[in-house]
C-alpha positions in Angstrom: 17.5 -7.0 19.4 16.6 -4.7 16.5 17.5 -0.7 16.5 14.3 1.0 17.3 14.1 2.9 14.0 11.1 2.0 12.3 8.2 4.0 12.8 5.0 1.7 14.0 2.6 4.3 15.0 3.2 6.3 11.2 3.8 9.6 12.7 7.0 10.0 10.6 9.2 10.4 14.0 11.6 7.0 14.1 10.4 5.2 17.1 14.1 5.8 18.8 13.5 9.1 18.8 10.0 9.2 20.9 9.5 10.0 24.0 6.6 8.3 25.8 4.0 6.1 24.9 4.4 5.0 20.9 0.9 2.3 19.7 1.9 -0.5 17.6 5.7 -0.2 19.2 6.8 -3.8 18.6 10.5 -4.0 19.0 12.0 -3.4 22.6 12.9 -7.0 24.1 11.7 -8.2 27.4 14.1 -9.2 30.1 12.9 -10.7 33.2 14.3 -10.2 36.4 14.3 -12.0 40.2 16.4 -12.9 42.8 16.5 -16.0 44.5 15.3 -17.1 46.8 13.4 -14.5 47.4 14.0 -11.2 50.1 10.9 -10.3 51.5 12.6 -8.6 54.4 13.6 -5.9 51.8 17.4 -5.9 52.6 19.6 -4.0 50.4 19.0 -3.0 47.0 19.1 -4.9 43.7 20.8 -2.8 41.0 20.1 -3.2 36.9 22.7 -1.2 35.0 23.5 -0.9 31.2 27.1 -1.3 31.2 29.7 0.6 28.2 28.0 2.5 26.1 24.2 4.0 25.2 23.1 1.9 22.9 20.1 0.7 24.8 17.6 2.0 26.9 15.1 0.4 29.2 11.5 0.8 29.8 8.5 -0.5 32.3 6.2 -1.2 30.0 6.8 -2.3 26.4 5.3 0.7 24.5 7.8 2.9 25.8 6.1 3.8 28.8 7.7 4.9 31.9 11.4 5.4 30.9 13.5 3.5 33.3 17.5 3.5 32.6 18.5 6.5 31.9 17.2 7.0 35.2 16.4 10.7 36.3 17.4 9.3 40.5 19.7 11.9 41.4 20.7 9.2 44.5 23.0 7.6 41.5 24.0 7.6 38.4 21.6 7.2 35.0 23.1 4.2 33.4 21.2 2.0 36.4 18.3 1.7 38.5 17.6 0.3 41.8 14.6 -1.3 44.0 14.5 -3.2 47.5 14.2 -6.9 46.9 10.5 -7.4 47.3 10.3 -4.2 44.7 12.0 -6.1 42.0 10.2 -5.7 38.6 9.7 -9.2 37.2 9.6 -8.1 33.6 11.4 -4.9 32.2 11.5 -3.7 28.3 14.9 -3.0 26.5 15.2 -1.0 23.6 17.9 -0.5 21.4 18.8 3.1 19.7 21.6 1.8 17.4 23.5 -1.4 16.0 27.0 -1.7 18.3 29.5 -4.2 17.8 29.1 -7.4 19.7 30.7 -7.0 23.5 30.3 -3.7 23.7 27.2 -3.8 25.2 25.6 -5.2 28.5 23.1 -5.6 31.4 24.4 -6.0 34.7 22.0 -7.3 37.8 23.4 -7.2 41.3 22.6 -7.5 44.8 23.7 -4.4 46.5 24.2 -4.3 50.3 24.7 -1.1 52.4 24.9 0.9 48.9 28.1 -0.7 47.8 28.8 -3.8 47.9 27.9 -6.3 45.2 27.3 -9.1 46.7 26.5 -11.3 43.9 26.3 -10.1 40.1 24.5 -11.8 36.8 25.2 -10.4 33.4 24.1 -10.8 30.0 26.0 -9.5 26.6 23.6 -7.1 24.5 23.7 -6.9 20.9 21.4 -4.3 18.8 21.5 -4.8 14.8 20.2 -2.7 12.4 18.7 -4.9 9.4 19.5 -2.9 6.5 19.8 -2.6 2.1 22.3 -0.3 1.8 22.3 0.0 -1.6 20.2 1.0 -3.5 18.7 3.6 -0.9 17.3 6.1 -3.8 19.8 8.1 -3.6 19.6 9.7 -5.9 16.2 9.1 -6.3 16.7 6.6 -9.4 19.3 4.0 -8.1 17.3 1.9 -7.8 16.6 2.1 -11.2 18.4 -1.4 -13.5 18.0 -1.7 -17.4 18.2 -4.8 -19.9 21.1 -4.4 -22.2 21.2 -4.5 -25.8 22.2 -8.2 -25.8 20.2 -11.0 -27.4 18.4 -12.5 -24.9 18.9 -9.1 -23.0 20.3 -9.7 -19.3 19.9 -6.9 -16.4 21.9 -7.0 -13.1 20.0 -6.2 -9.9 22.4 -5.2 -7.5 22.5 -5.4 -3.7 24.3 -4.4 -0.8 23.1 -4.7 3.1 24.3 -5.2 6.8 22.8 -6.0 10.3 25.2 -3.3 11.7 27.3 -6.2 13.2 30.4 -7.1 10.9 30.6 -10.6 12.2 26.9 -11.7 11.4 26.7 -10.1 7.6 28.2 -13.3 6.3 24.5 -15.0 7.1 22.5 -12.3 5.6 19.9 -13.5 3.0 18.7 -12.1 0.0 15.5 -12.7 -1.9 13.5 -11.3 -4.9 11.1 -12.8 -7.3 11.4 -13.7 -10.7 10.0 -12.1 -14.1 8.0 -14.4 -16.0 9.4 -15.3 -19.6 13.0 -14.4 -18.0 15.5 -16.4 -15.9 16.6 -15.9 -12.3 20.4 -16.3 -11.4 22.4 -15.1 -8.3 26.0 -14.3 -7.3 26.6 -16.0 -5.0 24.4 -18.6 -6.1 23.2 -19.3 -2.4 22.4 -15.6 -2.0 24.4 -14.7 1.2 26.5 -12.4 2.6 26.5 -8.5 2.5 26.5 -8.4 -1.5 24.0 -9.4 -4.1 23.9 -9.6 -7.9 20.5 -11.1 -9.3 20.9 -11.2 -12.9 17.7 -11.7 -15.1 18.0 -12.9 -18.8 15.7 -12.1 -21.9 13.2 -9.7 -21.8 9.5 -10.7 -21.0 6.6 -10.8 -23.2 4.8 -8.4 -20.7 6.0 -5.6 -18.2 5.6 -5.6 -15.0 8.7 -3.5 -13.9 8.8 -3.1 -9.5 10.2 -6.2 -7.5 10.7 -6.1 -4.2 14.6 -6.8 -2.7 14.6 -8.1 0.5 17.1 -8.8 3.1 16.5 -11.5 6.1 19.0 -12.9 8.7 18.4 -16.7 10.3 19.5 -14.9 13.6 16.6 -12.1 14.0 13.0 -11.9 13.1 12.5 -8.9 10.9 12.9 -8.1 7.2 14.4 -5.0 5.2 13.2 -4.8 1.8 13.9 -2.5 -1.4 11.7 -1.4 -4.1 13.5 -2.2 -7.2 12.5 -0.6 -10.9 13.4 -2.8 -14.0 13.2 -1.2 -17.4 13.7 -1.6 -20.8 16.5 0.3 -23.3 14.4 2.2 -25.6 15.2 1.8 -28.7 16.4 -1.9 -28.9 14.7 -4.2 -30.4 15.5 -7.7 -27.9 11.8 -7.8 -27.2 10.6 -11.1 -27.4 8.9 -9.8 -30.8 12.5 -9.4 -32.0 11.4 -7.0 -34.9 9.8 -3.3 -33.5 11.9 -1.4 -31.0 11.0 -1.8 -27.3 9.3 1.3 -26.8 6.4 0.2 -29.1 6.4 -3.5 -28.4 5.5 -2.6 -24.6 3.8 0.8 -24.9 1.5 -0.8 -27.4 0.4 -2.8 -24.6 -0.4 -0.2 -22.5 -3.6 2.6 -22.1 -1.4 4.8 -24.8 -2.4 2.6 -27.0 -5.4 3.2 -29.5 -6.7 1.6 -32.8 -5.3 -0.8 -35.3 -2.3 0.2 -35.9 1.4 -1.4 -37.4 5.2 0.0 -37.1 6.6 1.2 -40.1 10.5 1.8 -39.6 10.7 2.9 -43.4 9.7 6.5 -42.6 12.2 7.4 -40.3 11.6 10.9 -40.3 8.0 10.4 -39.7 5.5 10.7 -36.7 2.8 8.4 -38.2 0.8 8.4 -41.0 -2.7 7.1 -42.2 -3.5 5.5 -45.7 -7.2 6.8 -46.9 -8.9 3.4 -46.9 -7.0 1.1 -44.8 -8.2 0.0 -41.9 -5.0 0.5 -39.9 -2.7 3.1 -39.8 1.0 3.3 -39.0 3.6 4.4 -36.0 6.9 5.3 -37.3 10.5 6.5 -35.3 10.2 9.8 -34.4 6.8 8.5 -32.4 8.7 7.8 -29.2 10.3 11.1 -29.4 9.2 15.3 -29.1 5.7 16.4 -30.6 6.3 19.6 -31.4 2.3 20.2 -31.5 2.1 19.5 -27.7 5.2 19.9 -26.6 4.9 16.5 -25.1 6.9 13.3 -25.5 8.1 9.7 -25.1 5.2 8.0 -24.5 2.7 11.1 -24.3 4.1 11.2 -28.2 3.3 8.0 -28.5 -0.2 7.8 -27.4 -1.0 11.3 -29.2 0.2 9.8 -32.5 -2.2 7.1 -32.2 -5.2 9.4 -31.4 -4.3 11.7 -34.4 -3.8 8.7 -36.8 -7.3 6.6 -35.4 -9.2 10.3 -36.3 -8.4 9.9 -40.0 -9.3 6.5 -40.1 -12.2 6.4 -38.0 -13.2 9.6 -39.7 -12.3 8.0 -43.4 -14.0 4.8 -42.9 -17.4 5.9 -41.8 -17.5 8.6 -43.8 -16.1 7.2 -47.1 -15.9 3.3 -46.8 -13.1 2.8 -49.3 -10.7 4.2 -51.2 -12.3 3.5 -54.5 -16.0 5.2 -52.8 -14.5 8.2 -51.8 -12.7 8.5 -55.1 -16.5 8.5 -56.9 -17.2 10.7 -54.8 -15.0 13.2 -54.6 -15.8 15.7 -57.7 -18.8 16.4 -56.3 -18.6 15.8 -52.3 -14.8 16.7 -51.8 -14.6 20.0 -53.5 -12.2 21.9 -52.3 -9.8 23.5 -54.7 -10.7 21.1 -56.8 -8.6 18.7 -55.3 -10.7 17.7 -52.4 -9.0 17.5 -48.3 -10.5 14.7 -47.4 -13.7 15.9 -45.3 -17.4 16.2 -47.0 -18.1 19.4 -48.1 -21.5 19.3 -46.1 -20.0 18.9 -43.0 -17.2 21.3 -42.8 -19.0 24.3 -42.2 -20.3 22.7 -38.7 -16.5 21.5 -37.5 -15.7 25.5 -38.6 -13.9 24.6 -42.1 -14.1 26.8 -45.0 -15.7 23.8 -47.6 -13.9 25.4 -50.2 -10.4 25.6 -49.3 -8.0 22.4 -48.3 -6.6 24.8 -45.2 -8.5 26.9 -43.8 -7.1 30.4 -42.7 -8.3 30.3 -39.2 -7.2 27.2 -38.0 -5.9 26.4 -34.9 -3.2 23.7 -35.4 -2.9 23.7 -39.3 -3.7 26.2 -41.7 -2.7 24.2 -44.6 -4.9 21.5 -44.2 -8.5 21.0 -42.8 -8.1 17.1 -42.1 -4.6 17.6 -40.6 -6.1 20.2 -38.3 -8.8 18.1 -37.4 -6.6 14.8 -36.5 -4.3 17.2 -34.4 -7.4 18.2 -31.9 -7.9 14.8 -30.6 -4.5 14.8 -29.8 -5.4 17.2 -27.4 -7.7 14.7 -26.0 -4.8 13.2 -24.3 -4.2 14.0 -20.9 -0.2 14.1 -20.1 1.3 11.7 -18.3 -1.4 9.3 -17.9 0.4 6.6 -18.9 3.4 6.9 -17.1 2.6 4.8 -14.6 3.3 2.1 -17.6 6.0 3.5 -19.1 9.4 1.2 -18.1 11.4 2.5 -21.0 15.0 3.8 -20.1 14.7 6.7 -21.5 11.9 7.3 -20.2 9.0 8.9 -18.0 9.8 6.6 -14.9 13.2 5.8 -15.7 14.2 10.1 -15.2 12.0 9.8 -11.5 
């Protein structure tokens, strides 16, 4: 029989540890119990005792009603209970506090005459497991966090450990978890039993879809532990099935972070992003998975706010200007400032607060230097932080530190 430490009516008390009546209990066994031929004359006493140890207890009604062994009868002692014949319960619950090792537990009937003698005696052997994943247990919190390597294909190792609490039966434990589409599923052992598990997965997906479930079965009991296991990506490879851009904007490109038409440029290393007047793209570069020092936000918060900044010029350039070659006629007498124009109409500076006839104006927020800079910086204020994490499987990263 299973340990009783699940928690079926979600008070956040293990069942074990009630007292009284739990809804939804579903693990105490049922025994049945009769003497035969039957004793209506009410002779004697039968006699149900747990024998070595207190791994069990045993109950009237099988929602831990009505507590029956360890019985409060001061006439004898707790570990058993007694009725006349014709009083016999025909079915009793037993429920077991904690896994034991097999023959240390037991249930003894027996026929009692003139309060001592055992006149006849049936006994059964009880063993109580605890189906259990060991490791990873979260603890810490992020063990149960497993990464791709840098290889080519990249392979992560999912790694397991369990027990039912009894060392003979761990042998037959069974281990399951599903597969990652675009990758292929291997175990060790390759029949995926016994107390340890490695599941190894190799290349990286096309898509991310990062939480699989680990579970643990045994043929010998009907119940199930299971794990939730994280599965990330290293950051700044580049084994993404693209095989070109780093991981981090491969997959966070696929994600709500993601805005506009935009490419990677590695070639500006030192860059956040950038924007060519006239194209209708613009560009993410390295330093976009890392700290924005305007926000004070990063990773994938970076990410996102770099694309927001960027799509303002262009969105702003392109329906304002058209092309490179327009806004160039039109500069010397729309784009004024200093002579050498900052990229917004003169016209419409004074209602986004710009001074029309400077590039940066004094009394900017974000930058003083440049009106259009200042501009693209507010909307990436339109971000809200950490919105995305919830999509973020990049080790490092803002799931992979949780």
């Amino acid at each position: 029989m299973p340990a009783n430490d699940d928690d079926d009516n979600d008070n956040g008390i293990p069942d074990k540890d009630e007292v009284g009546q739990v809804n939804g209990e579903d693990d105490l066994v049922a025994i049945s119990l009769s003497i035969l031929p039957v004793l209506n004359s009410g002779e004697g006493e039968v006699e149900l005792k747990v024998l070595w140890g207190p791994a069990t207890k045993v109950w009237k009604y099988p929602d831990k009603r009505e507590l029956i062994i360890p019985s409060n009868d001061p006439c004898h002692s707790s570990d058993c209970e007694r009725w006349p014949p014709n009083q016999l319960p025909p079915t009793l619950y037993v429920e077991g506090l904690y896994a034991n090792i097999i023959g240390t537990q037991g249930l003894d009937l027996s026929y009692v005459l003139n309060q001592t003698g055992h006149l006849h005696t049936d006994f059964v052997m009880v063993t109580v497991f605890k189906l259990e994943i060991t490791e990873p247990d979260e603890n810490p919190v992020t063990d149960n966090n497993f990464t791709f390597n840098a290889a080519i294909p990249g392979v992560c190792n999912v790694t397991g450990r369990g027990t039912i609490g009894v060392l003979a039966m761990d042998p037959n434990l069974q281990w399951s978890i599903s597969g990652i589409s675009g990758s292929t599923l291997t175990s060790e052992p390759p029949d995926r039993k016994g107390p340890d598990i490695t599941f190894t997965y190799t290349t990286l997906p096309s898509s991310w879809v990062g939480w699989k479930n680990l579970y643990l079965t045994h043929p010998a009991v009907s119940c199930m532990d299971y794990q939730l296991v994280e599965i990330f990506f290293s950051r700044d490879e580049t084994n993404n099935p693209g095989g070109t851009n780093p991981n981090w904007y491969y997959y966070w490109s696929q994600t709500s972070a993601s805005t506009g038409n935009h490419h990677y440029d590695v070639s500006k290393p030192n860059h956040l992003g950038y924007y060519s007047w006239g194209d209708t793209h613009f560009h993410i570069c390295p330093l976009a998975c890392g700290n924005n020092d305007m926000t004070g936000h990063d990773g994938i918060d970076t990410f996102a706010e770099i694309c927001l900044h960027e799509k303002a010029h262009m969105d702003y350039f392109l329906s304002t200007w058209g092309t490179w070659a327009n806004y160039w006629s039109k500069q010397p007498t729309e784009d004024k400032d200093e002579g050498v124009g900052d990229g917004l109409k003169d016209s419409e500076e004074p209602g986004m607060g710009y001074d029309p006839t400077k590039i940066g104006t004094p009394t900017n927020q974000y930058r003083k230097d440049n009106d259009f800079e200042d501009y693209a910086t507010k909307a990436e204020f339109n971000w809200t932080e950490g919105s995305s994490d919830y999509a973020d499987w990049a080790n490092p990263g803002h799931r992979s530190n949780k």
